[in-house]
VEXTI-597648 format. One record per atom (N, C-alpha, C): x, y, z; residue in one letter. Coordinates in pm, whole numbers, plus 50000, padded with zeros to 5 digits. Layout:
BEGIN
XYZA;...
//
This chain:
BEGIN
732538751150026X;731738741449953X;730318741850007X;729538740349894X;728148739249957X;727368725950066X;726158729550064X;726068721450172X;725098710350050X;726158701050054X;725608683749972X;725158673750043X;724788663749977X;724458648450004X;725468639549972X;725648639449794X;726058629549746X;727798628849757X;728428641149785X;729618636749847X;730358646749954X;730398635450057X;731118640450196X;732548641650201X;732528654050130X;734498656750166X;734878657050320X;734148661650389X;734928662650530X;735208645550577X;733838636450552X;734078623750589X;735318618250474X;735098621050378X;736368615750300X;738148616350349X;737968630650397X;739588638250439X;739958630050594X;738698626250694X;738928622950827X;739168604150798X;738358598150670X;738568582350658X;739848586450613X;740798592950511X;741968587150501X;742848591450634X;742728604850662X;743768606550809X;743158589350905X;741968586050954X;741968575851016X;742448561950945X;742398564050841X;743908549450760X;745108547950724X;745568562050791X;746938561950774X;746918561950920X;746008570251004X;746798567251151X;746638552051180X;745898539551141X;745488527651171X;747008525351114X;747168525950991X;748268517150932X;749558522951010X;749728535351048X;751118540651134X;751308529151262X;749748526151342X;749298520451488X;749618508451414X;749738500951322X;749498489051313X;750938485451266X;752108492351227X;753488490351228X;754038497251333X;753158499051376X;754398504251575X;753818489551628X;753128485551649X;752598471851731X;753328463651661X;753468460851504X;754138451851461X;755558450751518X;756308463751548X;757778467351617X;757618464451743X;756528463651807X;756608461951948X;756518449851987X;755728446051883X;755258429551902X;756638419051862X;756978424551785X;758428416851726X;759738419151798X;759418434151806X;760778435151923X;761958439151798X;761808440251656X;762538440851548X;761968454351459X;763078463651464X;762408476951353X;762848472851214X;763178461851186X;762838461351057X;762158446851042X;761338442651005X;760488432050983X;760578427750861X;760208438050749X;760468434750601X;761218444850531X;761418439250432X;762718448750305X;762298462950322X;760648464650323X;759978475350294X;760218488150406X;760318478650551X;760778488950643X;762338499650625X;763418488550553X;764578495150565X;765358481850498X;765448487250345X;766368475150289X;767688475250280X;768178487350287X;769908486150306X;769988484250437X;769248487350527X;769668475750668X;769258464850704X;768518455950603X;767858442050612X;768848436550571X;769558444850429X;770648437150367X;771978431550453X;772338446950565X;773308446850609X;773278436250773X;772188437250803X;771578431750949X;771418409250888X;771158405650765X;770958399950732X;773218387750662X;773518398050660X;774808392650616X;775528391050752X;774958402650895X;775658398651041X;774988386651025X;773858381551041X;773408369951132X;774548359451029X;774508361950942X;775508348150843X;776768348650927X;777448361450886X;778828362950995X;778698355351132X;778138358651210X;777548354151376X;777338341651371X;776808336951295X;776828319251287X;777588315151286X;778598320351164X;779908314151096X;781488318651240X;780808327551308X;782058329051388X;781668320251522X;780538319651529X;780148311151669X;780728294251619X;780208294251497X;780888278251453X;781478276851464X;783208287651418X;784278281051442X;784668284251593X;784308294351644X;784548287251783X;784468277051818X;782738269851780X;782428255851843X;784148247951797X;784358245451632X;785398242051562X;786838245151618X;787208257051712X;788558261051770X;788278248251857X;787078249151941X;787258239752124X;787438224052097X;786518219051967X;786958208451928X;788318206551900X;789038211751824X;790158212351794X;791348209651916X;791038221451997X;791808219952113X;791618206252205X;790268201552189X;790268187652263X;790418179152197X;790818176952086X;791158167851955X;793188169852016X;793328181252041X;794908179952092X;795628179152188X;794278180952324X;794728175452423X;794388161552392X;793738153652382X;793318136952336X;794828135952310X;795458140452174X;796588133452126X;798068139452215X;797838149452333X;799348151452397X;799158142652540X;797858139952533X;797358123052666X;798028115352571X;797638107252510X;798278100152448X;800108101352423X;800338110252376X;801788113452410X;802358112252584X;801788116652636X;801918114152804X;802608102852838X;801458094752764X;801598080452849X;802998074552777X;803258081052631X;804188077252586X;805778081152639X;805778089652673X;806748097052744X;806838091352854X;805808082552959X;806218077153068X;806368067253036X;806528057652947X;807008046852887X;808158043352894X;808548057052814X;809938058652747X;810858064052856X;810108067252955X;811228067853127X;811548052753146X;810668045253152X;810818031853208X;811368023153098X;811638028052981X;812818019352872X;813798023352933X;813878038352970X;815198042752972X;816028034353112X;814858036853202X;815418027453323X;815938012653269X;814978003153228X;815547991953215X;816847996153144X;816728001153024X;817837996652962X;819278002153064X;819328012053155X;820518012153242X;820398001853340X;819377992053385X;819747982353497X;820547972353358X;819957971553230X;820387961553151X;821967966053136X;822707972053156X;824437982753141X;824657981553227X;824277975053343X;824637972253495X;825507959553455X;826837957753501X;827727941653427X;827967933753564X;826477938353674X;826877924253770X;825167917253735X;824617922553636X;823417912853598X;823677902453468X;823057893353527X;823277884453415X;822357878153285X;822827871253227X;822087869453075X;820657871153092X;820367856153215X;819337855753234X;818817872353303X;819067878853409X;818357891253432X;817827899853300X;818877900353198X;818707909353139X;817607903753008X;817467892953008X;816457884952926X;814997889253006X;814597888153129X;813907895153210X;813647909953180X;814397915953146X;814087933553102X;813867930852973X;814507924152876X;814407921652742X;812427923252734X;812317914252805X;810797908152823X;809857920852811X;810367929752960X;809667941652961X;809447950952832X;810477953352800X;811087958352657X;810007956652609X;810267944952543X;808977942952400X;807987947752422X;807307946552590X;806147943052601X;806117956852559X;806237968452646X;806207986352638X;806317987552480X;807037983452442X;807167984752291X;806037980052207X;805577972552230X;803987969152189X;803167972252239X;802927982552361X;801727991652431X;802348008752328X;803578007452296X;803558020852243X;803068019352066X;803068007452035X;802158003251889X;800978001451904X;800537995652025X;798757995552037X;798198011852012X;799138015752139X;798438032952125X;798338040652002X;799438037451947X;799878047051815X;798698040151667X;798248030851728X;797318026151621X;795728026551682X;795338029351786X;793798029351823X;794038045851898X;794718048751864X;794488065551945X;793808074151849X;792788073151867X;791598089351779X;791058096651816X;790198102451760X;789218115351818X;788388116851721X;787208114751728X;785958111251673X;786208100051521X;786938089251558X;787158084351462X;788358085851397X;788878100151355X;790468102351358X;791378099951405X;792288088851335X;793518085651395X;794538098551401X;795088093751551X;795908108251575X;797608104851573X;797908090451591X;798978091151587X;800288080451503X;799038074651440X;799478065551354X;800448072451200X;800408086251228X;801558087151103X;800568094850999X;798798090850977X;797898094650901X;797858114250887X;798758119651019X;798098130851035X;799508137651040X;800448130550941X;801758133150963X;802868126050848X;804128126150923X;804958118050860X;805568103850878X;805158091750822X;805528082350906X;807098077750892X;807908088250833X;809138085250817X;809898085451003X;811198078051023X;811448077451121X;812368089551190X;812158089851287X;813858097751355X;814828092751365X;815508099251326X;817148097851282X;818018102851410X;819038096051447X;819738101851540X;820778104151468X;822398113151528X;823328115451474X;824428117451608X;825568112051599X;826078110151735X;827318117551666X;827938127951744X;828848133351764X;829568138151832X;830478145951864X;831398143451994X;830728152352103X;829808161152043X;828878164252197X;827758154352294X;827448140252159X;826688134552211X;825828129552126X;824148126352128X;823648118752064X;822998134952019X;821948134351958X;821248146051891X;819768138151760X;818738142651822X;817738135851710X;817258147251601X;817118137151482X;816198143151393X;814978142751342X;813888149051338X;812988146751331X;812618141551178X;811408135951131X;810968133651013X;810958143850892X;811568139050807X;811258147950682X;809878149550671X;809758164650608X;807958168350586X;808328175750511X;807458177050423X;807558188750280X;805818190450302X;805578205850210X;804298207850206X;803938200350074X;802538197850051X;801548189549986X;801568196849821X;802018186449732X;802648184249589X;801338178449509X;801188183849461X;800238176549301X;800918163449252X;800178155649189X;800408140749152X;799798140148964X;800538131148928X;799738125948793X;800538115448740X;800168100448710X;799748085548715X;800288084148539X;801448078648564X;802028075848438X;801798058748375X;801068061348259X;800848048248180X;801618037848172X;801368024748216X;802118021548218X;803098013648311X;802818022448408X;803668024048591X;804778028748496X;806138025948665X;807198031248620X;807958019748630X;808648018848545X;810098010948471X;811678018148548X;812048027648406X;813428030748478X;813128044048496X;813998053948530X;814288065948540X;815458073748544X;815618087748465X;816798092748448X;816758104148529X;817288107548629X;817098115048739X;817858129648720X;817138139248750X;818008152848710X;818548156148817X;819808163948755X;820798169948886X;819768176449015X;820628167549119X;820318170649249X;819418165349313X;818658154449194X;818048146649275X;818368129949291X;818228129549412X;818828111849444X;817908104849510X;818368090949474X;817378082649524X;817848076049652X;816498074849684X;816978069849835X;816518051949888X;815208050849814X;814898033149774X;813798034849683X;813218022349623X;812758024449512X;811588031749501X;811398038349427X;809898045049418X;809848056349505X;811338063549569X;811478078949668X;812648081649637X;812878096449593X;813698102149566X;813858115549679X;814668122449670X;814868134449769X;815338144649695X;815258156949692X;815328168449632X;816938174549739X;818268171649680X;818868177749769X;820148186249724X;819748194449620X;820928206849556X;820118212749484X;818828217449452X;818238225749347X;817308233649412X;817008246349381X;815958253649438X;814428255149358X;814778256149243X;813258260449179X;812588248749134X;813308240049063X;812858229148967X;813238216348962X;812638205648996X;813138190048933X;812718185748867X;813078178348777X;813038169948702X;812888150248675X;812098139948675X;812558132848655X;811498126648521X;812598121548451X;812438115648335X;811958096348344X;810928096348327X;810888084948387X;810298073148243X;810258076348103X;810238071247997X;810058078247876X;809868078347740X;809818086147628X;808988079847545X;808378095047503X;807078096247421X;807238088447277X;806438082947234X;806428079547122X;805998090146997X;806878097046903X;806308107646826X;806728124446906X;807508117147039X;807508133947106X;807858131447257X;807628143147301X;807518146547499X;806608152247554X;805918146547668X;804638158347691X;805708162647824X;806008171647843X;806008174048013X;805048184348075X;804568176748207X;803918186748277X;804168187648355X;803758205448407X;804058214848508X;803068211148611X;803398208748738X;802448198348841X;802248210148929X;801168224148885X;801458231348938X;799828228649063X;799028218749063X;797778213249138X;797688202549111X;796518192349152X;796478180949092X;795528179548974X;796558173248898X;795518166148761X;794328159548786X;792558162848721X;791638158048796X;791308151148639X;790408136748697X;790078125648546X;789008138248435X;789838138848324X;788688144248287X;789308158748196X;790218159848263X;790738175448249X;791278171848082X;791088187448009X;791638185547872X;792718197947867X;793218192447813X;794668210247719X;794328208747617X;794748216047538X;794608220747394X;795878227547324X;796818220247276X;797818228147250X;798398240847153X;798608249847177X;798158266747103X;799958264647051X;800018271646999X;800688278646893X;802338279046922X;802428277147030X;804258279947132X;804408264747196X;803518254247165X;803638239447189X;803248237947324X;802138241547390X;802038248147528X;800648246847540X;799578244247702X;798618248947680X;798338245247827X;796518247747893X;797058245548048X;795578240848015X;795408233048112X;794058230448155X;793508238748281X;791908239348261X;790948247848357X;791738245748480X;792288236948541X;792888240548704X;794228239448708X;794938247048628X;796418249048635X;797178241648551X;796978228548524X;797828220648448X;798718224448349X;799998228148326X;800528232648235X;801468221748113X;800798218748032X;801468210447953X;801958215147793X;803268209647796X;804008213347704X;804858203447611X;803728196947491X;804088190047388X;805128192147273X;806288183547281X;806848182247150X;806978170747062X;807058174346961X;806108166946830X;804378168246829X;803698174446899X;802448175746882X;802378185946809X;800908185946739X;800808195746646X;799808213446692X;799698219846693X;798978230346689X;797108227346695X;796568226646785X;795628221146847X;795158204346841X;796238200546870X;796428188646941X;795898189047129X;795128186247111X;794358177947269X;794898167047332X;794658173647438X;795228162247568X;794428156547657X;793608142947737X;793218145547815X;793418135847924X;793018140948066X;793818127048145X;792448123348217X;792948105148157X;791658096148147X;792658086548255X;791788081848316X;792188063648384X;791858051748305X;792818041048343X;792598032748284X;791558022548325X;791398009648290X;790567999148364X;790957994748500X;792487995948452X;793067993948609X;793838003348681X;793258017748681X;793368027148774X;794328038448744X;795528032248647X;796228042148592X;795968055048499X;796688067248565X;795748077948459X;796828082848360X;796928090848292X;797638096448212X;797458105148098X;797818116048055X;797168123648003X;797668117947836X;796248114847717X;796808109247608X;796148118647482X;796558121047417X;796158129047279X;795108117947201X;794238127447168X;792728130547158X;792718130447004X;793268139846978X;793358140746815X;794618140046686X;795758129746750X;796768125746658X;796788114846754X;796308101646648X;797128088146706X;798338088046686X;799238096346630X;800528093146604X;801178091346738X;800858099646832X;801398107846946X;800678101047027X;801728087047096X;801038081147183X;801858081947339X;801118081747476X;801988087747587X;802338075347614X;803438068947601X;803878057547702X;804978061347783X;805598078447768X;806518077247892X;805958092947888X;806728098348031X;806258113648074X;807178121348139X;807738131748100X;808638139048180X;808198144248293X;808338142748436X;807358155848519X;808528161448598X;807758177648595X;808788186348598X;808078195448758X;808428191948860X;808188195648979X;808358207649004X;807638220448964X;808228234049061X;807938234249149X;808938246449194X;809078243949338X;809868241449442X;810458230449358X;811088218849487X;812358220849525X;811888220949655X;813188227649713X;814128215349797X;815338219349845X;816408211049934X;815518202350037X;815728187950034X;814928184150161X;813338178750134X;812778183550016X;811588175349966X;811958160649946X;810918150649964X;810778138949933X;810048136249813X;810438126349692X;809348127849559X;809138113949558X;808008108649551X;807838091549553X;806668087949464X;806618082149442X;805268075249383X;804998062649442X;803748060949429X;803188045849470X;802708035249362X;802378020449394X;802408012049302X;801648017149205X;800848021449168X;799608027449052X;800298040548998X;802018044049031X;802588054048986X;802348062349000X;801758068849090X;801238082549142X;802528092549122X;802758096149094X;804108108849142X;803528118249201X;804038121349347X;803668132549464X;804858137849527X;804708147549570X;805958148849653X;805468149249810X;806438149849895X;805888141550040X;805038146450110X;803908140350095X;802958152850157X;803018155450307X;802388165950337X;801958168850484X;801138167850504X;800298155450546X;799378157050566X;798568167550653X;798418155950810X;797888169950898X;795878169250825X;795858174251013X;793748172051004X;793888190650991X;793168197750883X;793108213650882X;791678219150986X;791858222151067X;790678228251150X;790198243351082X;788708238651057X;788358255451033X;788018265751127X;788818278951152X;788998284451304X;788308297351294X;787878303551160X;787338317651134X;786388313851041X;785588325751011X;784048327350937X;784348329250776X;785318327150717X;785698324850565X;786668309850572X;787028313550397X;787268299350366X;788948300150295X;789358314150383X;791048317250328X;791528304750398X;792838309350335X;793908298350399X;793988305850572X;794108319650596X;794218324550719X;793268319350820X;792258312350780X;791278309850854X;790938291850901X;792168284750836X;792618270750843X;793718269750910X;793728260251053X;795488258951067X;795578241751104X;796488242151013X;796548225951046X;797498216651142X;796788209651198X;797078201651319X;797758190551246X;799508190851277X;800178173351180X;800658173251323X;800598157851307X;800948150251408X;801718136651352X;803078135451378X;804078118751333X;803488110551396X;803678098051337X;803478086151368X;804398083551463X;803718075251587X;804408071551718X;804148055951709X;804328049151606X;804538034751561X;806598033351612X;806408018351638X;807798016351686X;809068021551583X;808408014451464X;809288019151367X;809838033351329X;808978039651344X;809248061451325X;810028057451451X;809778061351559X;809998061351673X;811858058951698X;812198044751677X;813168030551689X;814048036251595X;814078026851447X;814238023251408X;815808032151335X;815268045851357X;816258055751304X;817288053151414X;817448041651489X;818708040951646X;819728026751638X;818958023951508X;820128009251468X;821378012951448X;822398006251506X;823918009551470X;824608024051507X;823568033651587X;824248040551623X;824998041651748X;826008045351757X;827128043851860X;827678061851900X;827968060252069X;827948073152070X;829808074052092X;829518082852054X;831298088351965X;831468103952087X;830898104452150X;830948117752249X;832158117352306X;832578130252340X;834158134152390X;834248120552495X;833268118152613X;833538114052725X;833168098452705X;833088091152588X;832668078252568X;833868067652573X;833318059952656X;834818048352598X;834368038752522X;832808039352465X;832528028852429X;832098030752277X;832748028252180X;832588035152056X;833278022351947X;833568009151993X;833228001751869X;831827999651843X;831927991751741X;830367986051655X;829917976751781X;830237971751863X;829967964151974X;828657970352091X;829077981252062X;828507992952159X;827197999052093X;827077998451985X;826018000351892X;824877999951918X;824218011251944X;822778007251919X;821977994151867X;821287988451909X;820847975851802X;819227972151855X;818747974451696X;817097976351708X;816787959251660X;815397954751719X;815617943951630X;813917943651578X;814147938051427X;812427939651368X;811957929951405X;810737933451438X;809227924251460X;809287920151629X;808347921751667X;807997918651793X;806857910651863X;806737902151904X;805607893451931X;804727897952038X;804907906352109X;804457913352179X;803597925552124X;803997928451995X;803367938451907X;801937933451808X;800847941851778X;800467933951654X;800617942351573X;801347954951556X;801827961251437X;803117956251382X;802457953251200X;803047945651141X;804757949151106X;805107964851133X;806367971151133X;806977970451250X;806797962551349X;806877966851444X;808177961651468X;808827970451574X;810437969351591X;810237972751791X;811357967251788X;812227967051968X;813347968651967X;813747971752071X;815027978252153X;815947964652190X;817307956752128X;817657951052197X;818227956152326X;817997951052463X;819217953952506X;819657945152602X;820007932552535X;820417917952585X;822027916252622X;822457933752575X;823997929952626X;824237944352641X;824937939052768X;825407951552869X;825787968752791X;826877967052703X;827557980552636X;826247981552515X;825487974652422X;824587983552366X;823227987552412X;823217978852548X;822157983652643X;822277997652670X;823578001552726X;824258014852744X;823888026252617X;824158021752530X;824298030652434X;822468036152424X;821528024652421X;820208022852410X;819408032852506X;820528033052608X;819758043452768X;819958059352677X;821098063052604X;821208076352596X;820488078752504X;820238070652355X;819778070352266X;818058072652274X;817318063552376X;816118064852413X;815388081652521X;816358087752536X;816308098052601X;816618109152435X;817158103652398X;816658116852296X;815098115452191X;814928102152210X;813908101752145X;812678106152229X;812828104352365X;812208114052472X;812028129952432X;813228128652430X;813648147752400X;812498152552265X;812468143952159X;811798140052094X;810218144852061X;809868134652177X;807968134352199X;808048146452296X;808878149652367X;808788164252436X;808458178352337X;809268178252244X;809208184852152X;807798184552077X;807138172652005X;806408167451928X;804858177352058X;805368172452199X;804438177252284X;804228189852293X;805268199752322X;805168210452293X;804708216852228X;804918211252075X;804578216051944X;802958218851948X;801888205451993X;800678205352015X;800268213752102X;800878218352229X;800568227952316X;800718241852294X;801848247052198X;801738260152150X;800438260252025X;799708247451964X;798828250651891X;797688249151970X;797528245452092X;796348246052160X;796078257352277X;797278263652270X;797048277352350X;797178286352241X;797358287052131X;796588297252019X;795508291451997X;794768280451984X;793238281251965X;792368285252045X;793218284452196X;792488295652326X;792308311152324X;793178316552205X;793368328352148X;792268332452077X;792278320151977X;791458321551879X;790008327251919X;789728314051967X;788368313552073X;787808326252178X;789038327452212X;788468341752261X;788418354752169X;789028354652081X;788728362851929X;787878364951865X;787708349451860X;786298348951790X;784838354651849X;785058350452017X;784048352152090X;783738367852105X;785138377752106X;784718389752118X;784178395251966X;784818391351837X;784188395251708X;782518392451728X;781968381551777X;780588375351767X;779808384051832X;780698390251944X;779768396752085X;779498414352004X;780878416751927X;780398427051867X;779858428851786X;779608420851662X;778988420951511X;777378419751564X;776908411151659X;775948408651698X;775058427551798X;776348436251843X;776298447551881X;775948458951798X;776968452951683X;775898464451517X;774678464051477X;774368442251477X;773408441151379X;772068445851501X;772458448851640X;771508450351705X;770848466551724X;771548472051668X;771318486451648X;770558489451555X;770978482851457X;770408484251316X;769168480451324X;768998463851346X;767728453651386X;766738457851454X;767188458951611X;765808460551735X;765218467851744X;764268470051763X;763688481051808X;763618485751970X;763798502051941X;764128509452065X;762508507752110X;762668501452226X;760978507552280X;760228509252348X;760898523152403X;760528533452470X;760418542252374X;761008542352283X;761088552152172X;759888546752076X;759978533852084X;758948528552001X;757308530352079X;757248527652187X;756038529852263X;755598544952285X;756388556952281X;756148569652273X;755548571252137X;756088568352033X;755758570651871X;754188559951883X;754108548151927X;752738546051916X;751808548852003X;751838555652104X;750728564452200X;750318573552095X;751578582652092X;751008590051997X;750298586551849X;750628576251763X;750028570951687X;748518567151736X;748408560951811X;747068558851894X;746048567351895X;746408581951962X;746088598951976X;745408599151904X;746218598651759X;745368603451623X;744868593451560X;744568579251575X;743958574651540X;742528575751590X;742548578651739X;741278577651800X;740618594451774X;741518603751764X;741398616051712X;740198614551541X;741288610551436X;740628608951337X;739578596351363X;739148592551393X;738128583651441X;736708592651478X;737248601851610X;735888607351628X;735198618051509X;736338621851459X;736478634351360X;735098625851259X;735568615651194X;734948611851078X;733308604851157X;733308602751287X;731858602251311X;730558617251303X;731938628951342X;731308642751325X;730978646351176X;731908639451103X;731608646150936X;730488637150901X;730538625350962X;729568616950893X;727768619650926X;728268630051025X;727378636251089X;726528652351025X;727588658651014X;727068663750844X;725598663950761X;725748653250682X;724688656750576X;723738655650649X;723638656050759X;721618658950825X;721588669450854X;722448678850884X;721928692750829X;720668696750727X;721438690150627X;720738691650501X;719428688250537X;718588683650620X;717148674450620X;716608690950724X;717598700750770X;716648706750860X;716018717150744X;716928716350595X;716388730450513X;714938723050423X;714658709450445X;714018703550349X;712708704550406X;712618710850579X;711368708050635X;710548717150618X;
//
């Protein structure tokens, strides 16, 4: 090229090499300065994407750790509480054998009577103010408040624990409930609870009839206010969260929907034939197996017995694998007691096996302020006796109940350390991906540097150039 004025290619070629080496120098400092090789999308977006979903993971697993340790001290809280109950229930067991002692008399044993109640109303205080952040732990809320049952046979006494079934869908019949026609295998046990005890897949109870027809529904979740069916073509139709309902006498898009009333009752009622009005409802329980409980409450709820139980979240999703739930029975006198009235032990080695000898609970206690609250007679010698063996299985009992909490609090020590090594490693990927190396990074910007200060001097030499031109003009 000749020798010009009006344009300096050499200064042109050395300003862009010196703005790309500035902009190279000025994203190595940005890496060095940050300590992060990727800063923006622009550096590396399938690893912003991937470095960006660890930190979510890493949160979510450090949480439920935090969520495992709570948990675990949410269950030591409630096997303290069991503790004290268990040393209680040593010192029933004692009295009630000084009370089977037949050189003490009325009055002595009116004296233990005394004790009695009192323990018996420190084991209702506890069972009603025992929580953990507000959560009651042993009042029955986090459990079953049905009682233990003993069963005496010729090996001896033997307890049973509370019926529990897993957690049943509900839906609120118009109306309440009146009578009911109960399908094979299921029996009632007092009003408003039934028990599931000869059928495997399905129950049934009929609890009034449709006017114009039958709706029955399949209680396969719970019915929420609001929900509609639509009935198609086979007399059948389901609502958005499972509801499966199946009208006869309704017509071919006939609507359903379940509304509450003014006073709380819900029920699902057709929308578009007044003919077809719901005043009774078949519900048809799948599912239900030997040993379920089915009850409803005053506002007619139909449920089957739930389990409750507090669910701890222990992993970084929202599966069921990643929930385990903590149930805990009610340690009210009544669960506890009450299943020990009239029982008499019938064991090979007993001599004491009339009704005399009997267990004998008695309700309400003044010593208690729980309103169920029940005590241990043991004001006479032979059912005092019976009361000593009987109270040792209910021992056997909270031992069990104790246990139970301790094999779930040495798997959340599992957990926790699971979790802790997943966190230590995910945090080991996203750091590969993320940081910047830099030594590697400080070598790449020296050299970036080089040529910046390189193209730097370069473009003062080109710019240097066109005065040449002034020596041919002289």
């Amino acid at each position: 090229m000749g020798m010009v004025v009006r344009t300096n290619m050499a200064a042109l070629n050395a300003n862009n090499s010196l703005a790309q080496a500035s902009k190279a120098q000025q994203a190595g400092m940005q890496k060095l300065a940050s300590g992060f090789k990727i800063n923006s999308a622009k550096d590396d977006a399938s690893g912003l994407a991937i470095t960006e979903k660890m930190k979510n993971q890493i949160k979510a697993l450090d949480t439920a750790k935090d969520n495992c340790e709570d948990g675990a001290n949410m269950i030591q809280t409630a096997e303290g509480y069991m503790k004290e109950t268990h040393d209680i229930l040593t010192r029933m067991t004692e009295l009630a054998e000084k009370a089977a002692n037949g050189l003490l008399k009325d009055e002595d044993r009116g004296a233990l009577q005394n004790e009695m109640d009192q323990l018996c109303g420190e084991i209702d205080r506890m069972a009603s103010t025992a929580n953990f952040n507000g959560v009651k732990l042993m009042d029955g809320s986090l459990g079953s408040k049905d009682k233990v049952t003993i069963t005496s046979t010729t090996e001896g006494f033997k307890y049973n624990s509370p019926t529990k079934g897993l957690s049943y869908a509900g839906a609120a019949l118009n109306g309440g409930v009146t009578t009911g026609t109960l399908a094979s295998g299921i029996t009632q046990l007092e009003s408003g609870k039934y028990a599931v005890s000869g059928i495997s897949s399905t129950g049934t109870i009929t609890l009034k009839t449709l006017t114009g027809g039958s709706v029955t529904t399949t209680l396969q979740m719970q019915a929420q206010v609001g929900d509609t069916v639509t009935i198609g073509s086979g007399g059948t139709g389901m609502s958005a969260n499972g509801i499966t309902v199946q009208a006869t006498g309704a017509a071919v898009g006939n609507t359903f929907t379940f509304k509450e009333s003014s006073t709380g009752l819900k029920s699902w009622e057709c929308d578009t034939d007044t003919g077809i009005s719901i005043g009774t409802t078949t519900l048809t329980f799948n599912n239900a197996a030997t040993g379920d409980i089915i009850e409803w409450d005053d506002a007619a709820s139909i449920s089957k017995k739930s389990l409750n139980g507090i669910k701890l979240q222990i992993g970084d999703s929202s599966t069921t694998a990643d929930r385990m739930n903590v149930s805990i029975n009610s340690f009210h006198t009544d669960s506890l007691f009450k299943g020990l009235d009239g029982v008499i032990n019938h064991s090979n080695d007993s001599t004491d096996t009339a009704n005399s000898a009997a267990v004998k609970i008695k309700t309400g206690n003044d010593s208690s302020t729980y309103k169920d609250a029940v005590t241990i007679d043991i004001s006479d010698k032979d059912t005092a006796s019976a009361a000593a063996d009987a109270i040792r299985q209910i021992s056997n009992y909270v031992s069990d109940e104790r246990g139970k909490l301790g094999a779930q609090q040495n798997r959340l020590e599992h957990t926790v350390n699971n979790l802790t090594t997943a966190s230590e490693n995910t945090t080991a990927a996203k750091s590969r991906i993320l940081d910047t190396d830099m030594a590697k990074e400080m070598m790449a910007y020296t050299s970036k540097n080089v040529i910046a200060q390189a193209a730097q001097s370069m473009l003062a030499q080109a710019n240097s150039q066109p005065q040449n031109v002034l020596s041919l003009l002289q």
